[in-house]
C-alpha positions as CSV (number, residue, x, y, z in Angstrom):
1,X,-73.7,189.2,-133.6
2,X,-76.9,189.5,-131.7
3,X,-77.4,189.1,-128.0
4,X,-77.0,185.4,-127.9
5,X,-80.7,183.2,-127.0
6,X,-81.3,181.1,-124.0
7,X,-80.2,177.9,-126.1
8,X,-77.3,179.8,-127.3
9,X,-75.9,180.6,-123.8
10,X,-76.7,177.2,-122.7
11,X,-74.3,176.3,-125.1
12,X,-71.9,178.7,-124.3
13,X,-71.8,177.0,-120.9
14,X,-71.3,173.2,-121.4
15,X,-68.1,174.4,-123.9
16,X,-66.8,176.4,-120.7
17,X,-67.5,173.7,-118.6
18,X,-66.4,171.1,-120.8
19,X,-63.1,173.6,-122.1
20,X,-62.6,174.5,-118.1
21,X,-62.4,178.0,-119.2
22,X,-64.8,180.6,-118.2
23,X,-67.1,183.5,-119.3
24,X,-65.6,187.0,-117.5
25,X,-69.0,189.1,-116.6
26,X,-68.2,192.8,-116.8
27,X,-70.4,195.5,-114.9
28,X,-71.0,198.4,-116.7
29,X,-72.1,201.9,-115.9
30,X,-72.6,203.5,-119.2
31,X,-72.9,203.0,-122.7
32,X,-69.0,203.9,-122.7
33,X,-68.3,201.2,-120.7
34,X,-70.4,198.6,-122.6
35,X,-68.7,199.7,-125.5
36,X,-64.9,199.2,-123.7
37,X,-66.5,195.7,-123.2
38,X,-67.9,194.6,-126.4
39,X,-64.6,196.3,-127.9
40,X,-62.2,194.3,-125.6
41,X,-63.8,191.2,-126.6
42,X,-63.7,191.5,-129.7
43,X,-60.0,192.1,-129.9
44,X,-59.2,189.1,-127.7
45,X,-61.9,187.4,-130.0
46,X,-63.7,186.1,-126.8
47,X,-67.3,185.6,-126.1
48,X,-68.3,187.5,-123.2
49,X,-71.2,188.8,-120.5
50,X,-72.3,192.2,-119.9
51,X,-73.5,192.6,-116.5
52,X,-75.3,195.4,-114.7
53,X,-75.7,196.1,-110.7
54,X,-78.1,197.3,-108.9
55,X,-76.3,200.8,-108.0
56,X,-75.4,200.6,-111.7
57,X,-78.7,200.4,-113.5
58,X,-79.7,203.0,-111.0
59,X,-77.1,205.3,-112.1
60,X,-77.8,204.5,-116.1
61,X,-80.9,205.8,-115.1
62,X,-79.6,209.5,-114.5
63,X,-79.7,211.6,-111.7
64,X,-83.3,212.9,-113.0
65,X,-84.9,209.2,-113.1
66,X,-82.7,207.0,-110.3
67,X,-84.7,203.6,-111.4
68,X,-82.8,200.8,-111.3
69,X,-85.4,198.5,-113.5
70,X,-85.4,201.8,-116.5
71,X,-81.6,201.9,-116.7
72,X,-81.2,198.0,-116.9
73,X,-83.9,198.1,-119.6
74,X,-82.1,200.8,-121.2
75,X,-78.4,199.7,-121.2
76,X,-79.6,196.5,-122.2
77,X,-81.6,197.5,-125.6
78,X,-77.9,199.7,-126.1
79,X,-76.1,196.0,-126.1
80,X,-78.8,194.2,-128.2
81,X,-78.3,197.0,-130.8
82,X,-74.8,197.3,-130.9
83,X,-73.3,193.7,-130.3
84,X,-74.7,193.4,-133.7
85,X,-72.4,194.9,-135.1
86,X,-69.4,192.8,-133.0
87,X,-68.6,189.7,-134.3
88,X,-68.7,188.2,-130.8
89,X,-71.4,186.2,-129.0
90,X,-72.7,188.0,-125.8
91,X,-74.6,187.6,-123.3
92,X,-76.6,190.1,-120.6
93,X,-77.1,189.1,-116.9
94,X,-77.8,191.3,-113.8
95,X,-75.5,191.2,-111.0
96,X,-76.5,190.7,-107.2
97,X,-79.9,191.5,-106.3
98,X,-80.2,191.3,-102.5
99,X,-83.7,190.7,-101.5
100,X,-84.8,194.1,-100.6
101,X,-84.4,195.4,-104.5
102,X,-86.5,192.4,-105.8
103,X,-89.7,194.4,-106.5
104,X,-87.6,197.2,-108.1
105,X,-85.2,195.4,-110.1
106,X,-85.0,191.6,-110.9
107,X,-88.8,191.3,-111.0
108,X,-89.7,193.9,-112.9
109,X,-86.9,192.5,-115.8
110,X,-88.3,189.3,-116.0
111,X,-91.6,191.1,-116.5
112,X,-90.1,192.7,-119.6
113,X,-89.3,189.5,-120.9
114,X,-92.3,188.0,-120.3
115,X,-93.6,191.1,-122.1
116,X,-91.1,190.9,-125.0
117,X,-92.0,186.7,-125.4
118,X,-95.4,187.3,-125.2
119,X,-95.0,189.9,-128.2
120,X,-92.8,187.1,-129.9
121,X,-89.9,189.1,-129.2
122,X,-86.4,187.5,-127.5
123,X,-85.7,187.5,-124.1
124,X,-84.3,191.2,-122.8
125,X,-81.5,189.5,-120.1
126,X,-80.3,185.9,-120.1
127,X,-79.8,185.9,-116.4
128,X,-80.4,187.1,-113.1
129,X,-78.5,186.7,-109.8
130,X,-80.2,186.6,-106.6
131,X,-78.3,187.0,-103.4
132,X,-80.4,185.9,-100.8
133,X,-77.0,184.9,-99.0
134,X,-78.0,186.5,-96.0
135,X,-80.9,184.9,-95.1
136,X,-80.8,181.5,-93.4
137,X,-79.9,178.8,-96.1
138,X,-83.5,177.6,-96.1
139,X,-85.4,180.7,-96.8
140,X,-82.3,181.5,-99.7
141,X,-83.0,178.2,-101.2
142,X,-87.0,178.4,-101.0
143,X,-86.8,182.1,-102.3
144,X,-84.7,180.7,-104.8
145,X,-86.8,177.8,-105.9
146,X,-89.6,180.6,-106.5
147,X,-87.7,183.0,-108.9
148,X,-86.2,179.8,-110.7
149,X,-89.5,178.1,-111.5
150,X,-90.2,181.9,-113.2
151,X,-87.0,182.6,-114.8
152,X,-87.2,179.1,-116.6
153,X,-90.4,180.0,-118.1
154,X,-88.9,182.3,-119.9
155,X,-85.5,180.3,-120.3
156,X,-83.8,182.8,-117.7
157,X,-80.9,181.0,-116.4
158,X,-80.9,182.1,-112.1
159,X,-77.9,182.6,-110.5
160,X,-77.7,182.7,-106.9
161,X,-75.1,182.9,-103.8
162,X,-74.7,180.8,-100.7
163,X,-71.9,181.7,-98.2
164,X,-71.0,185.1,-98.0
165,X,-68.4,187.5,-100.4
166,X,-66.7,189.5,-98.4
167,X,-66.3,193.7,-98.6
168,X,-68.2,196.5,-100.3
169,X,-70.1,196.6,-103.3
170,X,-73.1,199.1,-104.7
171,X,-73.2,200.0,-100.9
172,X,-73.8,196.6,-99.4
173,X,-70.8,196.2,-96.8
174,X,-70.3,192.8,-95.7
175,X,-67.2,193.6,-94.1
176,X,-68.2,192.3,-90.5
177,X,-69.4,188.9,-91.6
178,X,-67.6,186.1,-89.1
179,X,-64.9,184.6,-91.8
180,X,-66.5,181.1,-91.2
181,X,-69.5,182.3,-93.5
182,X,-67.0,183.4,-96.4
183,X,-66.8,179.8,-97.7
184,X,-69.6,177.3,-99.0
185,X,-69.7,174.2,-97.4
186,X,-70.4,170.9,-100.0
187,X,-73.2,170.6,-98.1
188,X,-74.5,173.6,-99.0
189,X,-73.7,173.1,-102.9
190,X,-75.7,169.7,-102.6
191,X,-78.8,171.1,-101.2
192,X,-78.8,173.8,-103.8
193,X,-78.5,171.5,-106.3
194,X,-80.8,169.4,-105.2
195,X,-83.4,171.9,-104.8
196,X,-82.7,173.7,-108.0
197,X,-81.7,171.5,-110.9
198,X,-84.8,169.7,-111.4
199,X,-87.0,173.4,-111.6
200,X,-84.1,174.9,-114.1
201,X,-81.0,176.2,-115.3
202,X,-79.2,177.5,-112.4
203,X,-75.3,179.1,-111.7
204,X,-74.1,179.2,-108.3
205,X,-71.9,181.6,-106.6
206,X,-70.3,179.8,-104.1
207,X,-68.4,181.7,-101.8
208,X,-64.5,180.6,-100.7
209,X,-63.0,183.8,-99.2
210,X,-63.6,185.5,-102.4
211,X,-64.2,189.2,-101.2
212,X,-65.6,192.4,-103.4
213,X,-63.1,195.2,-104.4
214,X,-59.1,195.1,-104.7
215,X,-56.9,193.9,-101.5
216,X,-53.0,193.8,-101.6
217,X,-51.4,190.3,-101.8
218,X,-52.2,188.3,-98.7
219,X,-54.6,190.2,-97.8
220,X,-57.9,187.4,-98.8
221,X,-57.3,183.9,-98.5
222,X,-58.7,181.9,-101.1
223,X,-59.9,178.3,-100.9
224,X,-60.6,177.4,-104.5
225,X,-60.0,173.1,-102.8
226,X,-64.2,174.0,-101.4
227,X,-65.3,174.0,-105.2
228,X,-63.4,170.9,-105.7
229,X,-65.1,169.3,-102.6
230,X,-68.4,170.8,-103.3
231,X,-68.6,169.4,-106.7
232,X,-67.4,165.9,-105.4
233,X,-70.2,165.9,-102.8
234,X,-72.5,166.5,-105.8
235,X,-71.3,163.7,-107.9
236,X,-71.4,161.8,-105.5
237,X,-75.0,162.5,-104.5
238,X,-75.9,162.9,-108.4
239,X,-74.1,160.3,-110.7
240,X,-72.9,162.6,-113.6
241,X,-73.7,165.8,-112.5
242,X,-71.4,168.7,-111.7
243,X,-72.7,172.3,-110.8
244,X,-71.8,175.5,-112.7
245,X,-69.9,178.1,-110.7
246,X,-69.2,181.4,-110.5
247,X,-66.5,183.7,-109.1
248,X,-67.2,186.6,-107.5
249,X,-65.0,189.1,-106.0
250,X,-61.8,187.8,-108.0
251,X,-59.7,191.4,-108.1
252,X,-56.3,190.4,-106.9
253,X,-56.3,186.9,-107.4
254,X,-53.9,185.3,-108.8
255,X,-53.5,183.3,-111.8
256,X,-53.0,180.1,-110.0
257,X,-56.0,180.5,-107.6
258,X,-57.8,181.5,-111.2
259,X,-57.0,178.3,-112.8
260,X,-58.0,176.3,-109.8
261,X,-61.0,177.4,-110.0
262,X,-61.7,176.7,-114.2
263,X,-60.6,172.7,-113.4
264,X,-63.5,172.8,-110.6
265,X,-66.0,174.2,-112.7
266,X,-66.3,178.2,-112.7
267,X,-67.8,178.8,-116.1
268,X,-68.4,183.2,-115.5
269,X,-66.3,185.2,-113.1
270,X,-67.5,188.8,-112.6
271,X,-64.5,191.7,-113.5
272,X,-65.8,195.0,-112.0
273,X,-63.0,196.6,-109.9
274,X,-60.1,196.4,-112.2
275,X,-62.0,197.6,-115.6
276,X,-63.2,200.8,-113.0
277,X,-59.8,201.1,-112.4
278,X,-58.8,201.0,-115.9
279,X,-61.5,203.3,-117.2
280,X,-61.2,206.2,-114.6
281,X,-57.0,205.9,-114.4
282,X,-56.9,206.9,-118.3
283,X,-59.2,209.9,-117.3
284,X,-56.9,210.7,-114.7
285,X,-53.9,210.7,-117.0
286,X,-55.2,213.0,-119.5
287,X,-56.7,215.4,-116.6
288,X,-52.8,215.5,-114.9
289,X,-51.6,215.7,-118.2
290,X,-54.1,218.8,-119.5
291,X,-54.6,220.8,-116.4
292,X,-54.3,223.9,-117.6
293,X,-56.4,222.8,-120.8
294,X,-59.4,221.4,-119.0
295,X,-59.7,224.5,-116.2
296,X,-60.1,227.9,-116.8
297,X,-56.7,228.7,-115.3
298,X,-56.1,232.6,-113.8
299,X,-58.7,233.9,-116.0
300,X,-57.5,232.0,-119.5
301,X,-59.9,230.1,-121.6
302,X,-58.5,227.1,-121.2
303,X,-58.3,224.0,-124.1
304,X,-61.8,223.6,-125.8
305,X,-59.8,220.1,-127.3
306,X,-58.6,219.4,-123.9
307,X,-61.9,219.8,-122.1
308,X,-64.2,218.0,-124.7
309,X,-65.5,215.2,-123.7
310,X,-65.1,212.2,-126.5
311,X,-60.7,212.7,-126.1
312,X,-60.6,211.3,-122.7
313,X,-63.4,209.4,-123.0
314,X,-61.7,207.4,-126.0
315,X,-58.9,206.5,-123.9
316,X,-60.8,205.6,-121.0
317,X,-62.9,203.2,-123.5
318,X,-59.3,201.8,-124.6
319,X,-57.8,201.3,-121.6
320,X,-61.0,199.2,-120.4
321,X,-61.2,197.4,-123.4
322,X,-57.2,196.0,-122.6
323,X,-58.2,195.3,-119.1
324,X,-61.0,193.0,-120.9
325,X,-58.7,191.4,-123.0
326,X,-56.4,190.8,-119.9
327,X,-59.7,189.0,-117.9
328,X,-60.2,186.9,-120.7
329,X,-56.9,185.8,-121.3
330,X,-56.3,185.0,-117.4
331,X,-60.2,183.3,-117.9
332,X,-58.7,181.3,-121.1
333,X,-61.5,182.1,-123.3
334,X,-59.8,184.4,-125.3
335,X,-59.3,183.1,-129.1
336,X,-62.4,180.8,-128.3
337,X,-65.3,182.2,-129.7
338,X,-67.7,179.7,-130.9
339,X,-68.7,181.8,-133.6
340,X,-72.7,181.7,-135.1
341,X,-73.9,178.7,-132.3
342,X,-76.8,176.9,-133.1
């Protein structure tokens, strides 16, 4: 199926939220790792997101370009070609955009879309994040409230971040943040939702302990209770209304703390560590297992079937595509695609 439209996704959303299952968001790299996406969701017949970074669309780019708006651009008219071909619905979004890459990234792909409508052409992404967690909740909210009143021209849905994640991720180290600003306060989620639900669609990545990359059990403490108490706050203050949350930094959780966080309203959680993982550990295998076919060994010639690209590539594309299936099964959208949505 086509990349879904903005009333399409909107509907993908209220079923998560309503099913308390959620969307998983993978980053890619690469048009092999799109297709290890689009080919992991379509065997767990789940509906999905493919989401690119910062560091990412820079290195889609290529060595000889290093722009992070061209290789967003690019990877996303791959996905809009070839998720036609996938009978899955899915959507694109960009990953966290800290405010220093606004002029080279987000702003220049809502410019494309604006572009694209304008030629009476769909939109190009169907989200943005914004991270402007590190600036004083004020100026995040009021920087927020400005690229929201933009995106929904163009039916963009924002996401942004209060709190802090924790770790590393496309070279932004947060490692060193006091562990008091690795959780959201309902406070926080209220003002953010009061500021931003009137102007738009909105997601919020509300932080409680999550932290980027992989840790070993014990290692991040997770509060999934602060989404519960966050959306009561906002109930309370809104009759009826409930936020939509996302889960960042979520490798090494565990299927408990996963759930928790479905029945208190995470509709998309972002899968980037573990599909790396997955993708690069089949490369490894076949390299260990071919050594002497992929190098010129002692002066022999080596294995022109070991050394070609597309063998190891194909299992690295496979053994992504079951770490997908794996995200959406712990996720529970898996067997829940909506099909053609209206």
């Amino acid at each position: 199926m086509p990349v879904v439209t903005p009333a399409q996704y909107r509907t993908m959303l209220d079923k998560a939220q309503q099913g308390k299952y959620a969307y998983a968001a993978f980053n890619v790299t690469s048009t092999e790792t799109a297709n290890a996406v689009l080919l992991g969701l379509k065997t767990a017949k789940a509906d999905g997101i493919v989401q690119i970074s910062t560091g990412g669309a820079e290195f889609m780019s290529g060595l000889g370009v290093k722009t992070m708006a061209y290789g967003a651009i690019a990877l996303a008219q791959y996905v809009h070609y070839m998720a036609q071909h996938y009978e899955v619905n899915v959507a694109l979004h960009t990953d966290h955009c800290h405010p220093k890459y606004l002029e080279t990234f987000v702003l220049p792909l809502i410019a494309e879309t604006e572009r694209r409508r304008a030629a009476g052409q769909g939109n190009l992404f169907n989200g943005h994040m914004f991270d402007g967690s590190e600036l004083p909740l004020d100026e995040n909210i009021k920087r927020s409230t400005e690229l929201l009143k933009r995106c929904a021209a163009s039916e963009i849905i924002l996401e942004v971040e209060t709190g802090v994640v924790g770790g590393e991720e496309d070279g932004h180290d947060t490692s060193g943040v006091p562990k008091d600003k690795l959780y959201t306060t309902p406070e926080d989620m209220v003002e953010v939702h009061k500021a931003l639900s009137p102007l738009g669609q909105y997601l919020l990545a509300a932080t409680f302990g999550n932290v980027h990359g992989v840790y070993k059990p014990g290692n991040v403490v997770l509060r999934p209770e602060i989404l519960r108490d966050g959306q009561a706050a906002i109930a309370k203050a809104f009759p009826g209304q409930r936020g939509r949350l996302v889960f960042h930094g979520g490798s090494g959780s565990t299927l408990a703390e996963i759930h928790a966080t479905l029945d208190y309203g995470v509709v998309k959680m972002n899968v980037d560590t573990d599909t790396q993982y997955a993708f690069t550990r089949a490369i490894a295998g076949h390299m260990f297992k071919n050594y002497d076919g992929v190098l010129k060994v002692d002066g022999e010639v080596g294995d022109k079937k070991a050394y070609d690209p597309r063998p190891y590539m194909k299992k690295a594309e496979q053994s992504m595509a079951d770490r997908v299936v794996r995200a959406c099964e712990d996720l529970r959208s898996a067997g829940k695609m909506l099909g053609t949505i209206q």
